[in-house]
C-alpha positions in Angstrom: 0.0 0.0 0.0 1.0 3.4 -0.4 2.5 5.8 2.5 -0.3 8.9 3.3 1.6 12.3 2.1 4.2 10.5 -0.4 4.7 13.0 -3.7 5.5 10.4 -5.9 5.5 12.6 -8.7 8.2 15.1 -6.7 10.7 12.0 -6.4 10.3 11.0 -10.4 10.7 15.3 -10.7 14.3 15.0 -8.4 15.7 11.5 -9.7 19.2 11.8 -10.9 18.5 8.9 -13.3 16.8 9.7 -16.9 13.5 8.3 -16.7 10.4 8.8 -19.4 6.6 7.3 -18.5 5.7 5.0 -21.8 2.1 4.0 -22.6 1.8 0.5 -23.5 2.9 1.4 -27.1 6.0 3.1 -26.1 4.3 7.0 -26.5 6.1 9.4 -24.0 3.6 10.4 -21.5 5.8 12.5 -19.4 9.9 13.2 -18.8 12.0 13.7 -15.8 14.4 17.2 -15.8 17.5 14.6 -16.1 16.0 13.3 -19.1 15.2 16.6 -20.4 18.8 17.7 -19.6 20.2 14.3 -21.5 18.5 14.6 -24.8 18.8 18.3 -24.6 14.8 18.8 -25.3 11.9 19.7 -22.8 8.9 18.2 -21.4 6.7 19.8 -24.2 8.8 19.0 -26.9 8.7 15.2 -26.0 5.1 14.7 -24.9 3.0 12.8 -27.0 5.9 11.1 -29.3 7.4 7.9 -30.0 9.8 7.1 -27.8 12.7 5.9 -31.1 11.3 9.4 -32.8 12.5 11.5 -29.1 15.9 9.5 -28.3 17.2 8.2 -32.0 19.5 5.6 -32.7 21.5 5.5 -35.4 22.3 1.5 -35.1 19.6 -0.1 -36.0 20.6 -3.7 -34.1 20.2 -0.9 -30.7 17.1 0.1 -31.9 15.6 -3.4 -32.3 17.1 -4.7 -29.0 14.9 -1.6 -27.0 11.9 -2.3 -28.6 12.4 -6.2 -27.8 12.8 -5.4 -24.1 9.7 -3.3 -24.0 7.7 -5.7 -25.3 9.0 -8.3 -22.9 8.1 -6.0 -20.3 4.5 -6.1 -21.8 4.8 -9.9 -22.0 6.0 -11.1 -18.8 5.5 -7.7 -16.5 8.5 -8.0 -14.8 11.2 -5.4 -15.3 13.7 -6.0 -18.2 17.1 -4.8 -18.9 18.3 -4.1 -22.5 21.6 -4.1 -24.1 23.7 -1.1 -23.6 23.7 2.0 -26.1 25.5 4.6 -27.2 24.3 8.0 -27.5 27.1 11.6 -27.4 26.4 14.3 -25.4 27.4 17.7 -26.7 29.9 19.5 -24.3 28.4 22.8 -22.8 31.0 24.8 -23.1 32.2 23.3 -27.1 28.8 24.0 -29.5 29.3 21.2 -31.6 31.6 19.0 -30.3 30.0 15.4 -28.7 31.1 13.8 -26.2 31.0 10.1 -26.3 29.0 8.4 -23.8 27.1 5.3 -23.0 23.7 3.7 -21.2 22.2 1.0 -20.0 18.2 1.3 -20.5 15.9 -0.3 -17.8 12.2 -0.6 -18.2 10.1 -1.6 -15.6 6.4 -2.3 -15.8 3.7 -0.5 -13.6 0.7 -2.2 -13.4 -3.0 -1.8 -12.8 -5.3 -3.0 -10.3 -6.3 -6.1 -12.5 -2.1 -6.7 -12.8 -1.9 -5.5 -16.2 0.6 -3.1 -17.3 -0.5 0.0 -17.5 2.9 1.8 -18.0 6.7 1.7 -18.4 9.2 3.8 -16.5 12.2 3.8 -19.2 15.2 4.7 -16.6 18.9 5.3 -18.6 21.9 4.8 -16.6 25.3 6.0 -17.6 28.0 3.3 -17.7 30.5 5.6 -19.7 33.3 5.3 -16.9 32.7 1.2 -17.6 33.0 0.9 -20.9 35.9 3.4 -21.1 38.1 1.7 -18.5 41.9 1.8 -18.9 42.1 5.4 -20.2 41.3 7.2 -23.6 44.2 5.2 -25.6 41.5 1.9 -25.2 41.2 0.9 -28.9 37.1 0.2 -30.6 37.7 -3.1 -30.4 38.4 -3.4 -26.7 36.0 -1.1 -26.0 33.3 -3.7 -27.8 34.0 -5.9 -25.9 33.2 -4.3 -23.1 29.9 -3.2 -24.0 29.4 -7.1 -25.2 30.5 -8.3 -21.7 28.1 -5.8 -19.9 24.9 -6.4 -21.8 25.6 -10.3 -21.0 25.9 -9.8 -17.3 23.0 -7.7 -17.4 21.3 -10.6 -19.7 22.0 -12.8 -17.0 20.7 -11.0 -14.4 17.1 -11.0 -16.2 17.6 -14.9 -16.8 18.6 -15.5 -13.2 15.5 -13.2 -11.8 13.1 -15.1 -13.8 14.4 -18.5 -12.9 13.8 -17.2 -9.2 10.5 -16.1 -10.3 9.8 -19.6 -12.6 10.7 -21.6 -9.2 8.8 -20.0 -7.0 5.8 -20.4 -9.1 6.4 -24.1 -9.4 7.1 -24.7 -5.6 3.6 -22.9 -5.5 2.6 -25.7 -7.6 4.1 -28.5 -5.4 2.6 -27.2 -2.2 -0.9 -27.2 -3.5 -0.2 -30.9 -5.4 1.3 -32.0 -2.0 -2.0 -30.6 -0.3 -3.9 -32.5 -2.7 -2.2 -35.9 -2.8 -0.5 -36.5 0.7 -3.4 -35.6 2.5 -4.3 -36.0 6.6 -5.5 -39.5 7.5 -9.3 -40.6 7.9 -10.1 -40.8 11.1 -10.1 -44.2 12.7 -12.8 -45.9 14.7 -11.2 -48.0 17.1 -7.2 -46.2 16.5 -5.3 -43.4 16.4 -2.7 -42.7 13.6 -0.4 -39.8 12.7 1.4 -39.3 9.4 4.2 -36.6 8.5 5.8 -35.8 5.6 9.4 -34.2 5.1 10.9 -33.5 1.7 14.5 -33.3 1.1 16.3 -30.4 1.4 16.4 -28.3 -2.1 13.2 -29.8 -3.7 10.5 -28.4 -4.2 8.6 -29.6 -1.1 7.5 -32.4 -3.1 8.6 -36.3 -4.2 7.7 -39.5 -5.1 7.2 -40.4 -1.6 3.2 -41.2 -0.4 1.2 -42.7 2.4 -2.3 -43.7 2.5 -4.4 -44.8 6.0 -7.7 -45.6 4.6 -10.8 -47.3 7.2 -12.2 -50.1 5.1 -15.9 -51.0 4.6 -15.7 -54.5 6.2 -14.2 -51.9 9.6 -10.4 -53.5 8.8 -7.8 -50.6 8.2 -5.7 -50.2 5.1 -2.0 -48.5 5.8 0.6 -48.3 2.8 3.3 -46.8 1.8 5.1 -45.7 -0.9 8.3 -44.5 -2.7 9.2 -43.6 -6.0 12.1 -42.8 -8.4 13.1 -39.5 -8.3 12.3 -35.9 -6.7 10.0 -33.4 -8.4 7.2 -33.0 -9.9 7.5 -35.6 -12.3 8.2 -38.1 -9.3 5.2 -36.7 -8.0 2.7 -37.3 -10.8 3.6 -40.9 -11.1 3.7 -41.1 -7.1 -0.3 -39.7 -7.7 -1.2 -42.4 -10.1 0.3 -45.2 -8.0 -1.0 -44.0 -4.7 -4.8 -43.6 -6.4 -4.4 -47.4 -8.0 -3.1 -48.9 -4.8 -5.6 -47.2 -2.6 -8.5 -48.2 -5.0 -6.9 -51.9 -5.2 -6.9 -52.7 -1.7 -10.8 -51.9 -1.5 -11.7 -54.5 -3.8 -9.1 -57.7 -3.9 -8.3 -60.3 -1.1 -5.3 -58.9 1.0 -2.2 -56.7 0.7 -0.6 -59.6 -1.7 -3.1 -59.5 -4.6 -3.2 -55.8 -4.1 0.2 -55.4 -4.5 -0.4 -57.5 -7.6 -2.2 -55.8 -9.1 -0.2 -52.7 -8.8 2.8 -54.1 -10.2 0.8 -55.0 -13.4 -0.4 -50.8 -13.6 3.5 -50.0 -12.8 4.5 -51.4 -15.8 2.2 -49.3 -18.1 3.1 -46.2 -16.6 6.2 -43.7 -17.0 8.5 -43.4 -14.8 6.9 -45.9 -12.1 9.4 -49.1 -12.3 11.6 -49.7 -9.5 8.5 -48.4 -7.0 9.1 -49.9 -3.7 5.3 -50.2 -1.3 4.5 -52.0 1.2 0.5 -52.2 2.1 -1.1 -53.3 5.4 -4.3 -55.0 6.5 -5.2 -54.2 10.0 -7.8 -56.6 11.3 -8.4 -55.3 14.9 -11.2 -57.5 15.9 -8.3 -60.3 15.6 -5.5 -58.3 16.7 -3.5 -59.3 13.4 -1.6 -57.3 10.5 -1.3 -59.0 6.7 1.2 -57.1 5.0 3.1 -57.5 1.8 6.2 -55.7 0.7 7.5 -54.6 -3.1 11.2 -54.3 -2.3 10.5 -51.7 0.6 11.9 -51.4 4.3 9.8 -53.6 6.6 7.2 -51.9 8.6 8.7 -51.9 12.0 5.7 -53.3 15.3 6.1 -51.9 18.6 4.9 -54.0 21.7 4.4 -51.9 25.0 7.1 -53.4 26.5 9.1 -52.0 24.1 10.4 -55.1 22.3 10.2 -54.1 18.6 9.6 -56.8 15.6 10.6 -55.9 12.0 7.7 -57.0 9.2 9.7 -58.9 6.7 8.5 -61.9 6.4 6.6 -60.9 3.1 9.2 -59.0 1.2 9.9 -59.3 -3.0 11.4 -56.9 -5.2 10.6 -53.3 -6.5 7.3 -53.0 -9.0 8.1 -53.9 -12.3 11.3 -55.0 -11.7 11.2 -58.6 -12.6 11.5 -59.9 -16.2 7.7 -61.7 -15.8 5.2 -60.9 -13.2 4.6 -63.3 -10.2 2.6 -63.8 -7.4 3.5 -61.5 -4.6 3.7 -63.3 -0.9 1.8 -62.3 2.3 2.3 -62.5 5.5 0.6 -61.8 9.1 1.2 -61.5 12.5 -0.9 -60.7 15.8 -0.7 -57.8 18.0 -1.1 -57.0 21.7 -3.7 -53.5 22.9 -1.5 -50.7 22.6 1.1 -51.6 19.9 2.5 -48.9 17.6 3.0 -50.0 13.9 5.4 -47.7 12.1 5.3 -47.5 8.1 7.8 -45.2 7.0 10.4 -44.6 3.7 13.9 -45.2 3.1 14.8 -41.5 4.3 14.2 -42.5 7.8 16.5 -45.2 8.1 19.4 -44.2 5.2 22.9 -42.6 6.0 25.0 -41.8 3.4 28.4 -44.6 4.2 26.2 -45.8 6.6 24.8 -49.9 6.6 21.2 -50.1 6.7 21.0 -52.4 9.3 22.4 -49.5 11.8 19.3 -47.4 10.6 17.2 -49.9 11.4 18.5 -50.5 15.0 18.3 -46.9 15.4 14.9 -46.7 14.7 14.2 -50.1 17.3 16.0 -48.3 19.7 14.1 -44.5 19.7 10.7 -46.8 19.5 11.6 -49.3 22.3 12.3 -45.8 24.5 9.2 -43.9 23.2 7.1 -46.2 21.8 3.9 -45.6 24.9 4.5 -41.8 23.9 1.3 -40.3 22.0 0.9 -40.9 18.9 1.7 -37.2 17.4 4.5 -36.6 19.4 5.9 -39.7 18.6 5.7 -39.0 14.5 7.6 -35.8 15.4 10.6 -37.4 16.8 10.7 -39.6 14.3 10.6 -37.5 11.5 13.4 -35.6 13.1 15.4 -38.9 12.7 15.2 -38.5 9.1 18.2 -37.8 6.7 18.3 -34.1 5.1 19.3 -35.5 2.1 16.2 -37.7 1.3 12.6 -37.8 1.4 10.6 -39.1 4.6 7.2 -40.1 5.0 6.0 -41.6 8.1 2.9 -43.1 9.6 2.1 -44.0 13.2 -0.9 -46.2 14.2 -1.6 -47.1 18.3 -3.1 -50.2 18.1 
């Protein structure tokens, strides 16, 4: 918002810089005194004209260039810098006699209360002193090069500003696909479960990494997860399909086994989705027993409350897709005692870079054996906080 009692029009009056107000095709709608002062015209004189008509150039490539950065301005309405230019001064004190000099022009887009540019503040700022460097006996050709090597830095300025403004826009993307496909968990009947997510650092807040707690309608429970390939937002539009098939699967087949199935066989239709590890889960809480099967992923680890802590991996076979002809996936199961935590979680929780991954997975036995009658939110947040920085973690928690 604007400060009360701000004279805007006073501070584009005392700018040192050379600034003109453009319409949106590039017609002078007013000039600063330092612009006057620079083309040697005033205010009336360059009211109401084309821009190229008030400041000439005699190179035409300069001319071009100008007009190409206005229009990106137009395009993109973010503020663009074009190459430099060369435009003489004539001395005060010698009628006649022109000074060499050159500018780097700046346009910058001011927009209207839909977002739309409305106008352009052309700005000129003298890099004379630059380009002439090393003293008057600098021959043309060095002095070229200079002006080349300016309008590239400045080039890469605008590329590196909208690569800040292309990312930001896409981790605005990720968020809201994150959002959308790692959702919180249904509510449970009869148990309590807590999920977290934690991407790895310099993504985009979003991977191939998914979970899924889903209350069945025959009152079992349904807990999976998932990890694949990659980091993005490719990664994450396969890890979308996967997650919907599995999820839709498990509602409809016999167990975790012929879910898994059935997943493998979608996997290998589907870009990018081979070498998927999952494991899914069957909670049957009226029997106190967990089926599971595994596609190449860690084994779910199953907390008694006396702290003695089981790895699932009786039921383990590799990644989706990754063997020559499909086969039967195996299935296991195994009771549970009241008030036993089952813990799916990723490969990011357990993996150290130079590290085996048996040490992971005592590490992870050891914090749940010493936390493991904790609740179940505070518990997902120390064990998120085990993860690896370098990877991707998802993590549910179900008391049991």
């Amino acid at each position: 918002m604007r400060e009360p009692g701000i004279d805007y029009h006073a501070i584009f009056e005392a700018s040192p810089s050379a600034m003109l107000v453009l319409n949106s095709v590039f017609v002078i709608l007013d000039a600063n005194p330092s612009y006057q002062n620079l083309v040697g015209r005033t205010r009336d004189e360059l009211m109401g004209q084309y821009v190229f008509d008030a400041f000439p150039q005699e190179d035409e490539s300069e001319r071009e260039d100008q007009k190409a950065s206005m229009r990106r301005v137009l395009e993109s309405r973010a503020q663009d810098v074009a190459g430099p230019i060369r435009h003489d001064l004539e001395e005060p004190d010698r009628p006649g006699v022109f000074a060499e000099r050159y500018w780097s022009p700046i346009n910058a887009p001011v927009l209207d209360s839909d977002g739309q540019v409305a106008l352009i503040v052309h700005r000129l700022e003298e890099i004379t002193d630059l380009v002439r460097a090393g003293g008057p006996d600098v021959d043309h050709r060095r002095r070229q090069m200079k002006l080349e090597l300016y309008a590239r830095s400045r080039e890469l300025q605008q590329v590196n500003e909208r690569l800040r403004q292309t990312n930001a826009r896409e981790r605005q993307i990720a968020l809201a696909l994150q959002e959308s496909m790692l959702p919180a968990p249904q509510v449970l009947a009869r148990h309590q479960a807590a999920v977290r997510y934690r991407p790895a650092v310099h993504t985009l807040n979003v991977c191939g990494d998914w979970y899924d707690v889903t209350q069945l309608s025959n009152g079992k429970y349904a807990v999976a997860v998932g990890d694949v390939v990659g980091h993005g937002l490719a990664a994450a539009g396969v890890m979308g399909q996967l997650r919907s098939a599995l999820s839709a699967a498990i509602r409809v087949v016999g167990g975790p086994a012929s879910a898994l199935d059935g997943l493998d066989l979608y996997a290998r239709s589907v870009d990018g989705a081979l070498s998927t590890t999952a494991v899914q889960t069957i909670i049957a809480w009226a029997d106190h027993r967990i089926t599971y099967s595994s596609a190449g992923h860690p084994p779910p680890a199953l907390a008694d409350p006396d702290g003695r802590v089981r790895f699932l991996d009786q039921a383990t076979d590799p990644p989706l897709g990754a063997s020559l002809e499909h086969t039967p996936r195996p299935q296991a199961s195994t009771t549970y005692a009241d008030g036993a935590t089952l813990v799916l979680y990723t490969d990011g929780l357990i993996e150290r870079r130079g590290e085996d991954i048996d040490q992971g997975l005592q590490r992870l036995a050891d914090h749940l054996a010493r936390h493991v009658n904790g609740q179940v939110e505070a518990l997902a947040d120390e064990l998120i906080d085990l993860s690896s920085a370098t990877d991707d973690t998802a993590v549910v928690v179900v008391r049991l």
